[in-house]
N, C-alpha and C positions, 0 to 999 in steps of 0.2 A: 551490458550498458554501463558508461560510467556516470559517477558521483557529478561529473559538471553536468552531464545529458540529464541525470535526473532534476537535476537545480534547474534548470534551463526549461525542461519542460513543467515545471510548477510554474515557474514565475513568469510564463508566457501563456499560462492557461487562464482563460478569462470567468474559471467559477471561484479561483483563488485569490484571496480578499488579500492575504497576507501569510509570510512563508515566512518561519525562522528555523534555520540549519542549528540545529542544538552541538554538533559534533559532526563533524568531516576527515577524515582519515585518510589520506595516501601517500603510500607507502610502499610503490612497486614491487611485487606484482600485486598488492591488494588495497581494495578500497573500502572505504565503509562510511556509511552517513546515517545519521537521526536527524530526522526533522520535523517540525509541524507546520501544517498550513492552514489558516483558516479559511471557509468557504463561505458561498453563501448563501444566507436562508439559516443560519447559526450552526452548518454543518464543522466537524476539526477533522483532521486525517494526521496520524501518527504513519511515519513515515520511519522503517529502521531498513537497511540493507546493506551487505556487503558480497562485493564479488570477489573472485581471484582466477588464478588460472583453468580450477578443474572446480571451483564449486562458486556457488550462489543461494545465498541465504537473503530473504526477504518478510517483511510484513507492512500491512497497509490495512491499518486499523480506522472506520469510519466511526464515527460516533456523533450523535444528536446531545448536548446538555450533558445526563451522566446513564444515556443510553448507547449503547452502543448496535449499531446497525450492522456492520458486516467486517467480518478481517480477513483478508485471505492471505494466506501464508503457506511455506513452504517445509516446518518445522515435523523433522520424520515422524511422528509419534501416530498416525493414522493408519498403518500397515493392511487395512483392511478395503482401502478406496482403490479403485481402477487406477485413480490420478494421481496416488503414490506418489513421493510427497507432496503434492498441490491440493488445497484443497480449501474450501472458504467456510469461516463461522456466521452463521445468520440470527441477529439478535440473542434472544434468549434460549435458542436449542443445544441443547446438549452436547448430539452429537455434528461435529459438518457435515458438509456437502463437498462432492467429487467440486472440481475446478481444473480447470487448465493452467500451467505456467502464466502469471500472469506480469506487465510492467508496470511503469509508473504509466505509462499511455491507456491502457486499459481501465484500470481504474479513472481515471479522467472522465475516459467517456462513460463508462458505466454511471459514474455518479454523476456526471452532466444529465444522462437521461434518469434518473432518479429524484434532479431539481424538477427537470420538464415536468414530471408526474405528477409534482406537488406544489402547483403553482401558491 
């Protein structure tokens, strides 16, 4: 996926209040973005990701105030999950959860049904 696909689907998703691209990098063959976007219901989502030809590195950090709800990321340090390296943090535990490769699409809808939850 590239850095405009990502931009594009934030600021076309209707739970994102407000997106600022903190750093945008490309540089054939590699791209790389940080950004935030505010949600709503006082949700923020850290946004860091860079691809290139043979690898992809990502994180999508959700946080309430200075709680943090879920990060999933793709950072090798979990060698012991099935989903190798994919894998998501859930609030306060310790250790993750297995996770599948995930996009910026995914998390969208994930936390669109996580608004729905808590009307």
């Amino acid at each position: 996926m590239t850095i405009s696909k990502i931009v594009s689907a934030l600021s076309s998703s209707e739970i994102v209040l407000e997106l600022k691209v903190l750093k945008a990098i490309v540089e054939p063959p590699v791209q790389a973005l940080k950004a935030r976007a505010t949600l709503k219901d006082g949700y923020l989502l850290e946004i860091s990701e860079s691809v290139g030809p043979d690898f992809r590195r990502y994180s999508y950090h959700l946080q309430k105030e200075d709680a943090m709800i879920k990060r999933w990321d793709n950072s090798p340090h979990w060698k012991n999950l099935k989903t190798f390296p994919y894998h998501v943090h859930k609030g306060n535990e310790a250790e993750p959860r297995e996770s599948p490769e995930v996009f910026i699409e995914d998390v969208l809808r994930k936390v669109k049904k996580l608004l729905s939850l808590n009307p």
